[in-house]
BALOBA-1460 file (C-alpha; in Angstrom, 3 decimals):
// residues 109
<rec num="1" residu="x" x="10.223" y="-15.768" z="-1.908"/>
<rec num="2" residu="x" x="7.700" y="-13.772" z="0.416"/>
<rec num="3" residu="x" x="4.113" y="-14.908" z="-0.269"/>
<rec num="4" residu="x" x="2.753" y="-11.841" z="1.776"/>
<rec num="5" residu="x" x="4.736" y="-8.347" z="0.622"/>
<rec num="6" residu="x" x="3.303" y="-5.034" z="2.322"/>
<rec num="7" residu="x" x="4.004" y="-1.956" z="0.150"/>
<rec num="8" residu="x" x="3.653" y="1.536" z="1.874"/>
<rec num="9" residu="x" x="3.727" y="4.685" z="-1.010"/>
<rec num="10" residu="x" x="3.772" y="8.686" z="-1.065"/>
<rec num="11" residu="x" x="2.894" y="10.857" z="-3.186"/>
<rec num="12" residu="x" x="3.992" y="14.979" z="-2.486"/>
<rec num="13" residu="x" x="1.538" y="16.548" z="-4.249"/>
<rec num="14" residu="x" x="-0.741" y="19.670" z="-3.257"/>
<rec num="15" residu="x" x="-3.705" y="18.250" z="-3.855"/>
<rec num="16" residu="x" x="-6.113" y="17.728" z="-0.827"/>
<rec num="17" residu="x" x="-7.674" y="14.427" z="-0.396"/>
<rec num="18" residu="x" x="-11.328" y="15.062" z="-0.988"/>
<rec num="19" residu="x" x="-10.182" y="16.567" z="-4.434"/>
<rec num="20" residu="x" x="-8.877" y="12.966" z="-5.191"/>
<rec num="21" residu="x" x="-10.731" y="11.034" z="-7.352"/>
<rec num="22" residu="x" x="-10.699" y="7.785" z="-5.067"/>
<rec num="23" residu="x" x="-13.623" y="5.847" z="-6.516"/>
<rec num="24" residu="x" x="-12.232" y="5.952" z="-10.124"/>
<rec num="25" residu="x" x="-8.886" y="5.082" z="-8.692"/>
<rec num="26" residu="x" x="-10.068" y="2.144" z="-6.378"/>
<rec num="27" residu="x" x="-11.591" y="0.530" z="-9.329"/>
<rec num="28" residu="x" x="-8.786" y="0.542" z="-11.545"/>
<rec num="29" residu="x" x="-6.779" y="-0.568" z="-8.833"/>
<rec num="30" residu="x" x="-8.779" y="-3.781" z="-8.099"/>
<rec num="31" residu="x" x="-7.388" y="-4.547" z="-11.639"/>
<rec num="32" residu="x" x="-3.626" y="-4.955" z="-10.813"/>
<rec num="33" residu="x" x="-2.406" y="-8.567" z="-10.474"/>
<rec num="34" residu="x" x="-1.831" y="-9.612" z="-6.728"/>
<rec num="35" residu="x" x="-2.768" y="-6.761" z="-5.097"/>
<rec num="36" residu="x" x="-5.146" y="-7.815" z="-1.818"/>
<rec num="37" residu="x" x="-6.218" y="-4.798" z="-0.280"/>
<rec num="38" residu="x" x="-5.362" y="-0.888" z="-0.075"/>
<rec num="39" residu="x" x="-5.488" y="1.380" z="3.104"/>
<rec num="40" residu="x" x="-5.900" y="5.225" z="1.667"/>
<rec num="41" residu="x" x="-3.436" y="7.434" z="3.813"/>
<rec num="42" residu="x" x="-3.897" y="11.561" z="3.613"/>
<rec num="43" residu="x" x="-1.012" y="13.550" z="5.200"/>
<rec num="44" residu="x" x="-1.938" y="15.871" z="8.135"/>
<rec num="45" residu="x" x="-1.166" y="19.769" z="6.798"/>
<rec num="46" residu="x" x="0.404" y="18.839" z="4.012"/>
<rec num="47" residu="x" x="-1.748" y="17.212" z="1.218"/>
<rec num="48" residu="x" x="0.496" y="13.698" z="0.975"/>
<rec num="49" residu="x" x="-1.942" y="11.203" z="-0.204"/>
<rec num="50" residu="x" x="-0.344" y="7.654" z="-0.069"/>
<rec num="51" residu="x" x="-1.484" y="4.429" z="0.983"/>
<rec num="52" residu="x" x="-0.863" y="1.174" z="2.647"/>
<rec num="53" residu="x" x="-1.139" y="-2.108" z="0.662"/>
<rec num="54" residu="x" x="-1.014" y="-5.845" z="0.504"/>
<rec num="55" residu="x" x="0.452" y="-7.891" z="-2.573"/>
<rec num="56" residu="x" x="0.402" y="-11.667" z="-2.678"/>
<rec num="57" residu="x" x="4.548" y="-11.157" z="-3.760"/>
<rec num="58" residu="x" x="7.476" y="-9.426" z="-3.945"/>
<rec num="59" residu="x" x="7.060" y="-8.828" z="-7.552"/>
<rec num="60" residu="x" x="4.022" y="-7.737" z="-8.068"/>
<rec num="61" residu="x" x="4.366" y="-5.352" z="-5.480"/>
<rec num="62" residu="x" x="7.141" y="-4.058" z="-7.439"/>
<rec num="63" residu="x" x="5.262" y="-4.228" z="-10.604"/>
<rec num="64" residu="x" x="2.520" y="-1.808" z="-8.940"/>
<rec num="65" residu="x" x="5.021" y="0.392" z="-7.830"/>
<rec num="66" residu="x" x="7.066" y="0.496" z="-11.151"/>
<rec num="67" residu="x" x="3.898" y="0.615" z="-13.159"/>
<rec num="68" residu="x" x="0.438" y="1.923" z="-11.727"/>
<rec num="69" residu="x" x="2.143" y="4.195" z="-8.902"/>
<rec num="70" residu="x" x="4.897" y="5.781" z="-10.869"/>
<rec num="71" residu="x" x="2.597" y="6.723" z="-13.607"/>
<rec num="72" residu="x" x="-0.155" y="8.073" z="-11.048"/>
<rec num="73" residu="x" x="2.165" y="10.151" z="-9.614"/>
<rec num="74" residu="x" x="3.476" y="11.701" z="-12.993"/>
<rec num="75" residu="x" x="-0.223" y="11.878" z="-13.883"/>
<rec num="76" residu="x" x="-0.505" y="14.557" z="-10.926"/>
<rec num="77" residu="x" x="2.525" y="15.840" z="-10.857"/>
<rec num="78" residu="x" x="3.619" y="14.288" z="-7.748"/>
<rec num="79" residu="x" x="6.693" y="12.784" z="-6.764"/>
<rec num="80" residu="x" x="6.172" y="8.988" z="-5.744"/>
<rec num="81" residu="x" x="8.239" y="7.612" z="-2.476"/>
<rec num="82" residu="x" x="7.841" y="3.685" z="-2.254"/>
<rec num="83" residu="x" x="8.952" y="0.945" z="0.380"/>
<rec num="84" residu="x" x="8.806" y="-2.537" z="0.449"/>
<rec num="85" residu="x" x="8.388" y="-5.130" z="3.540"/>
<rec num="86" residu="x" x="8.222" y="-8.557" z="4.027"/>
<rec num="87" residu="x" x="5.202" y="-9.692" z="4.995"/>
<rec num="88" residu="x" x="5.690" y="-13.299" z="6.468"/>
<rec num="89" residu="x" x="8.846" y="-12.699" z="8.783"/>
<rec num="90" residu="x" x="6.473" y="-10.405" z="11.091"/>
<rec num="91" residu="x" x="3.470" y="-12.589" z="10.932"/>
<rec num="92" residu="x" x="3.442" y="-13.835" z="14.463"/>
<rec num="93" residu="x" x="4.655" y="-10.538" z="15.964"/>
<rec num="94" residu="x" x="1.939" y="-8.286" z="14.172"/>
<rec num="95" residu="x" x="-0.773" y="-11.466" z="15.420"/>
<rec num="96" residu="x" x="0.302" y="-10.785" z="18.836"/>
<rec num="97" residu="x" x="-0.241" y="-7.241" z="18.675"/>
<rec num="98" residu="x" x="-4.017" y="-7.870" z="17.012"/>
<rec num="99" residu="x" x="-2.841" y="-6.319" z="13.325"/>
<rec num="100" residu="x" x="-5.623" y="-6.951" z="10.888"/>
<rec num="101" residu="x" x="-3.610" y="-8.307" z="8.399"/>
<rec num="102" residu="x" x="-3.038" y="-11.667" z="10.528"/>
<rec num="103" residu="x" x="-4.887" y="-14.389" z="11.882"/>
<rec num="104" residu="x" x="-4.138" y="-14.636" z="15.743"/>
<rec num="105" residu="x" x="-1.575" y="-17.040" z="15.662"/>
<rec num="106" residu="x" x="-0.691" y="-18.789" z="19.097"/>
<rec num="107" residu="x" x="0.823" y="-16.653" z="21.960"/>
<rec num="108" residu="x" x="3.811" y="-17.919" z="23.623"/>
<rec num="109" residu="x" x="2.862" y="-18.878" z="28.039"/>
């Protein structure tokens, strides 16, 4: 079982981003078990608002997605695209490459 799951999510909606109310949204967000941090993503031309986030497992990520997401996006009328990845089988290579999600781990001579 992955300790470190990375969820990425989209919602289609027409809806620009400074018309989304973020701050209400961040703090109900900090509620949801697991979750470790959230990087707001806004589509370019075409008012996607999504995000980037980190989950402590595999199943809470997918009990954010199934739960908090899904009814966020019916909310606004928006139709919800989610992915899952594994978190700890890219540690080293996203280390080497200075991600901020991992510690610099040692690079191979």
């Amino acid at each position: 079982m992955s300790t470190r799951t990375f969820l990425y999510a989209e919602i289609q909606v027409s809806v620009p981003f400074d018309k989304i109310d973020w701050p209400t949204i961040n703090v109900a967000m900090k509620k949801e078990a697991g979750l470790k941090s959230k990087t707001w993503l806004s589509g370019i031309n075409n008012h996607t608002i999504g995000g980037f986030y980190e989950f402590d497992s595999l199943e809470h990520a997918k009990a954010y997605a199934e739960g908090f997401l899904a009814a966020a996006a019916k909310q606004i009328g928006g139709s919800l695209s989610v992915k899952l990845f594994d978190g700890e089988i890219v540690k080293e290579a996203s280390a080497g490459i200075h991600s901020p999600f991992f510690e610099r781990v040692h690079e191979p001579a």
